[in-house]
N, C-alpha and C positions, 0 to 999 in steps of 0.2 A: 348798520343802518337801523334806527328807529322805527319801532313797528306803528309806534302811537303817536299823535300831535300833540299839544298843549290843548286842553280845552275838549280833545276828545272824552265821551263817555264808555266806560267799558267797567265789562264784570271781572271781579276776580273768582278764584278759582273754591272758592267759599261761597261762591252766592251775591256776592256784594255788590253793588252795582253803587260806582263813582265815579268823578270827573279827572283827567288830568291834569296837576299842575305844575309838576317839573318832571325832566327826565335828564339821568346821569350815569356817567360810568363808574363801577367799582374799581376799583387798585388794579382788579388781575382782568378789565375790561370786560366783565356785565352789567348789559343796559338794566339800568332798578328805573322805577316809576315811584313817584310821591303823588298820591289816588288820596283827594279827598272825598270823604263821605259824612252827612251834616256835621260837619266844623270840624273834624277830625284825619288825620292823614295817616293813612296805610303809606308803607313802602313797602315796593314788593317788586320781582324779578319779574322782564319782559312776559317768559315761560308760563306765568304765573295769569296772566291776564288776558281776555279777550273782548273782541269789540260786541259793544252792546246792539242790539238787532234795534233800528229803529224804527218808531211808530211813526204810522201816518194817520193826520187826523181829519177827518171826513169832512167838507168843506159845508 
């Protein structure tokens, strides 16, 4: 089961903080993630990522 949606934002395990835009299984079935960050795509393993804490902004 998919830990991340399309569209969600999350960090990777560097620091990186980008959006999701796809997610797929490898050959031997690990979930990878294709994590854009300004115009560029990381892929990276489920493991590898987590949900970014969001902000709320004062009305």
């Amino acid at each position: 089961m998919k830990k991340f949606a399309l569209g969600d934002v999350v960090n990777s395990d560097k620091g990186r903080r980008g959006v999701v835009r796809a997610a797929y299984l490898s050959k031997e079935g690990q979930q990878f993630y294709a994590v854009e960050k300004d115009g560029t795509m990381d892929y990276l393993e489920e493991d590898r990522l987590s949900p970014a804490p969001r902000v709320e902004l004062a009305a």
